[in-house]
C-alpha positions in Angstrom: 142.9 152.9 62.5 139.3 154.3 62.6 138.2 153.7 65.7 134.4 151.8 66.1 131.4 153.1 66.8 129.8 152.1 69.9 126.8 149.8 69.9 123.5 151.5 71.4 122.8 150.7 74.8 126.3 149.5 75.5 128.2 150.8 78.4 130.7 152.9 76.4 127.7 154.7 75.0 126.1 154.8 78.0 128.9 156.2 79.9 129.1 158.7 77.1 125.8 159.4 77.1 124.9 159.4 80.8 122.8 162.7 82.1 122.9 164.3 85.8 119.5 162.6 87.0 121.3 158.8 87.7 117.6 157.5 87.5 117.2 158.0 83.9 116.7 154.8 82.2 119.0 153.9 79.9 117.4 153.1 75.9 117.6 149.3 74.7 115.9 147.3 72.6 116.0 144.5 74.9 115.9 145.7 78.1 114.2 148.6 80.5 116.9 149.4 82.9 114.3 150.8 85.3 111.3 149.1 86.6 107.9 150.3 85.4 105.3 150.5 87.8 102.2 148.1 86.5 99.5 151.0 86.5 102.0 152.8 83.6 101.2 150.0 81.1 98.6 150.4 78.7 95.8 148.3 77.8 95.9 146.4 80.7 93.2 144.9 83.2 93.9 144.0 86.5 92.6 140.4 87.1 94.1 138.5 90.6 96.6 136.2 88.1 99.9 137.7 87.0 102.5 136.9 84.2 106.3 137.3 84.2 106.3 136.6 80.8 107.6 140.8 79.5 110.2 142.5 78.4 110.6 144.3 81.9 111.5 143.6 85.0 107.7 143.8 86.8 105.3 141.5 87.3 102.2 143.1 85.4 99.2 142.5 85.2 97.7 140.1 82.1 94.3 140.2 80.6 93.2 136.1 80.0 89.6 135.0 79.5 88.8 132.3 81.4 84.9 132.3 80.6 85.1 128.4 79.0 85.6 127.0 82.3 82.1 126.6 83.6 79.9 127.0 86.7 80.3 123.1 86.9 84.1 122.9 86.1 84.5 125.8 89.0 82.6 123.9 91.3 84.6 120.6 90.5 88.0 122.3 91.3 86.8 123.8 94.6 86.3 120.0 95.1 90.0 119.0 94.5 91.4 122.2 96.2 89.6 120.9 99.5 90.6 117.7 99.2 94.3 119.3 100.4 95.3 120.8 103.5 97.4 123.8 101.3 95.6 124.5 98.5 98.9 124.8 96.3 98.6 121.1 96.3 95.5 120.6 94.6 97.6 122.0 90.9 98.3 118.8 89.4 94.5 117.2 89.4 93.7 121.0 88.6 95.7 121.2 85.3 94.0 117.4 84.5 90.1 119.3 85.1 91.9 122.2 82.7 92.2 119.5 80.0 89.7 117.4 80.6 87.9 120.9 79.1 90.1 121.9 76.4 92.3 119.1 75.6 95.4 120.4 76.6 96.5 123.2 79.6 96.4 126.5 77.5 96.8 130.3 79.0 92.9 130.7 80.0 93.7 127.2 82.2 97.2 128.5 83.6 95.4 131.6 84.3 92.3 129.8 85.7 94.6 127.6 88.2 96.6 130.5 89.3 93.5 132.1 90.1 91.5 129.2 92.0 95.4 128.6 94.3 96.6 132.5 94.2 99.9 130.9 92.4 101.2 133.4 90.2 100.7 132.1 86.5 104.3 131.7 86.2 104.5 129.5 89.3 101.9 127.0 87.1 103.8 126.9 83.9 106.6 125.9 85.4 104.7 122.9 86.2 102.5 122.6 83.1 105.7 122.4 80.9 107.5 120.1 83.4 105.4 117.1 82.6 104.8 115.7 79.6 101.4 114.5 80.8 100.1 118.2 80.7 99.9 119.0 76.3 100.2 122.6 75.7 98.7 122.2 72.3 95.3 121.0 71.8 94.5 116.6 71.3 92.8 114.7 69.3 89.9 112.2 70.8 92.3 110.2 71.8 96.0 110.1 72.5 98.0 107.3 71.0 101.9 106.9 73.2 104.0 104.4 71.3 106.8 103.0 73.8 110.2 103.8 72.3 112.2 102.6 75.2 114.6 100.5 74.9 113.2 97.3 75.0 110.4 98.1 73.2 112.1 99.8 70.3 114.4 96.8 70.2 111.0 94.3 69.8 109.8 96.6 67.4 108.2 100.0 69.3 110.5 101.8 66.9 108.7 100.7 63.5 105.2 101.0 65.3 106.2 104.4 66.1 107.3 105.2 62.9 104.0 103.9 60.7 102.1 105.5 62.8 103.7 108.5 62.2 103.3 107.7 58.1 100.0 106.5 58.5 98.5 109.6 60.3 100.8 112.3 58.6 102.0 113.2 62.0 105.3 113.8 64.3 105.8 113.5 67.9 102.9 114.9 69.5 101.1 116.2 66.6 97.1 115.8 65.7 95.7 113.6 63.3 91.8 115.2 62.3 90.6 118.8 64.3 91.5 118.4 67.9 88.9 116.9 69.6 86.2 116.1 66.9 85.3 112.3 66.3 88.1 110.4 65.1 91.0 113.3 65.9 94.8 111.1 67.0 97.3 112.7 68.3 100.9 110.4 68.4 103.4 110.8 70.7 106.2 108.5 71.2 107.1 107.6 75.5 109.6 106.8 77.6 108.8 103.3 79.7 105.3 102.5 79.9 106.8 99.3 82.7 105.2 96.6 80.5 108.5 95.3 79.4 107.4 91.7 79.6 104.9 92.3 77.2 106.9 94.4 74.7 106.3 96.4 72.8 103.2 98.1 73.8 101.3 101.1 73.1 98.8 103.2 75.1 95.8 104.7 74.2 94.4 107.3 76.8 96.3 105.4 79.2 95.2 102.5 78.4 97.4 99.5 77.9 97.3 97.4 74.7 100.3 94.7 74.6 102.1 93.0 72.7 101.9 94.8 69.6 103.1 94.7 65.7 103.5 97.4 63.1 100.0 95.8 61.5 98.2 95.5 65.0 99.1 99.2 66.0 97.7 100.3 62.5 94.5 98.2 62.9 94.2 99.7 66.5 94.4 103.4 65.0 91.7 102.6 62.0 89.5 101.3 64.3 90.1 104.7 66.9 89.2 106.7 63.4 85.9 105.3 62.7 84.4 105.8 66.2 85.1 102.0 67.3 86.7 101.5 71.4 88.9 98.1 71.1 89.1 97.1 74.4 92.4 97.0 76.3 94.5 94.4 76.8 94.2 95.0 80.7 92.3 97.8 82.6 89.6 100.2 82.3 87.3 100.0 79.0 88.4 102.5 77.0 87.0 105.8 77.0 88.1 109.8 75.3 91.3 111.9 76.4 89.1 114.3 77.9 87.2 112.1 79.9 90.3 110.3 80.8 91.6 113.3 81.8 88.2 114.0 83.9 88.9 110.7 85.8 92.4 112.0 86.4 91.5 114.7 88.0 88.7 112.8 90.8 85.4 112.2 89.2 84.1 109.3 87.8 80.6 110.3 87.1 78.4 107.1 88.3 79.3 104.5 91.0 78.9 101.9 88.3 81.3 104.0 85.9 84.0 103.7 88.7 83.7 99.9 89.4 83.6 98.9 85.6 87.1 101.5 85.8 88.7 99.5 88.4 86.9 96.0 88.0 88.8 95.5 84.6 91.7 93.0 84.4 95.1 94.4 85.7 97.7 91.7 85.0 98.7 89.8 82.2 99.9 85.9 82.3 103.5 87.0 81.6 103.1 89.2 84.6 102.4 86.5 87.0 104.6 84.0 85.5 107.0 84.1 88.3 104.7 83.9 91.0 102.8 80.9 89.1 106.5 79.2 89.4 106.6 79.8 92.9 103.1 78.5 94.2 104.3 75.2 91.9 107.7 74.8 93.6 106.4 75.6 96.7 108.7 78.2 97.2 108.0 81.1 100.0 110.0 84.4 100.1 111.9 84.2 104.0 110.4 85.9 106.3 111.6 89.6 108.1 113.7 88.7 110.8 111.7 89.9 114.6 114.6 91.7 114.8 116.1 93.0 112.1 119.8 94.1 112.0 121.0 97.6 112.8 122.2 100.1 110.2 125.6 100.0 109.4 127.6 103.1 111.1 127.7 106.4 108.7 131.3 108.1 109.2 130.9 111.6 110.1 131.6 114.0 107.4 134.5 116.5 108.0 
């Protein structure tokens, strides 16, 4: 039997092919057995951020542009990173300022926070694709999340979801118009929105609109495309993703902008509907005990 040729950069043909200097690197197409120092790659800058994101096992430097975060945005993010006693803290309203610029966290922003918080940029992508509240592709003027949960999809979140979807010409998280021009949607279907007593709901920019129907939701989106804000069902009048996001992140702009945010009606009748109950009945919850029973005993572990 003929035998087989070994495959490059295996360790038959390594072993076969190994020289007398032991730190020779050994030829792959995947992988550089030895490190390379940072000031041996070409075409690099050295900026303070850094990227594990190669093909060898360094941490080199990248080049990013971070010029569209303005004078303003860089004073605004000194303002969240002092609002902590370790600045490390301050990433997640710091990715919200990133999108509340671009619509979505892209590399200038990961670059951007690692900068501001000496994080390396790997350290903030880890965290930028954790939560699904940070896009990595740019929005539209206004993000539309459809509850598919199971309650809602049950009472119908399902067959908004999907005629949105048809309507628009989208999938799950995908834009509707140029991202971020005057009518732009992008659709995204979300786990529990905790509005199950007034299922099924949707949420545009965060803002809740209950008690929805495949026609309603439809309604809600035409209205979105031809510049109109339908208010919410409960909270804040509606405003843009990005300046949703600009709220998320600590600034409200003027005093009267904050109270109309928070002055705006938080519960619904079907929320309360318990507690109406119990002020007719006359029922009270008990109260604590002065002193309250001790712990049960926790058998030691072996």
């Amino acid at each position: 039997m003929r035998s087989e040729e070994p495959l490059a950069g295996s360790s038959i043909n390594s072993a076969n092919n190994k020289s007398a200097n032991h730190d020779e690197p050994v030829d792959s197409p995947a992988f550089t057995a030895r490190p390379v120092a940072a000031e041996e790659i070409p075409d690099q800058a050295a900026p303070t951020t850094l990227s594990t994101a190669q093909d060898v096992p360094v941490e080199r430097p990248l080049q990013v542009d971070t010029g569209v975060f303005d004078e303003l945005t860089r004073q605004r993010a000194q303002e969240i990173i002092a609002r902590y006693p370790q600045p490390r803290s301050a990433l997640l309203p710091l990715l919200h300022l990133v999108q509340s610029v671009e619509g979505y966290v892209s590399q200038a922003g990961i670059s951007f926070a690692a900068e501001l918080l000496e994080l390396t940029t790997a350290e903030v992508s880890t965290v930028a694709t954790f939560y699904t509240m940070f896009k990595r592709r740019p929005a539209g003027e206004h993000l539309v999340s459809v509850c598919t949960n199971t309650l809602c999809a049950a009472l119908g979140g399902d067959e908004i979801y999907a005629g949105l979807c048809k309507k628009l010409g989208v999938g799950h998280e995908e834009t509707a118009g140029r991202p971020g021009s005057s009518g732009s949607i992008t659709v995204e279907h979300a786990e529990c929105l905790a509005a199950c007593d007034l299922a099924p709901v949707l949420q545009v920019n965060y803002e809740f609109y209950d008690n929805q129907t495949p026609e309603s939701a439809v309604a809600l989106v035409e209205a979105l495309q031809r510049g109109e804000r339908p208010a919410p069902t409960r909270g804040a009048p509606l405003t843009d993703w990005r300046h949703t996001e600009l709220q998320l992140a600590g600034f409200f702009g003027e005093p009267q902008e904050l109270r109309d945010a928070v002055d705006g009606p938080s519960a619904a009748p079907e929320t309360l509907a318990g507690n109406r109950l119990a002020e007719e009945k006359g029922w009270t919850a008990p109260a604590m005990p002065g002193n309250p029973p001790p712990l049960p005993a926790v058998a030691d572990k072996k």
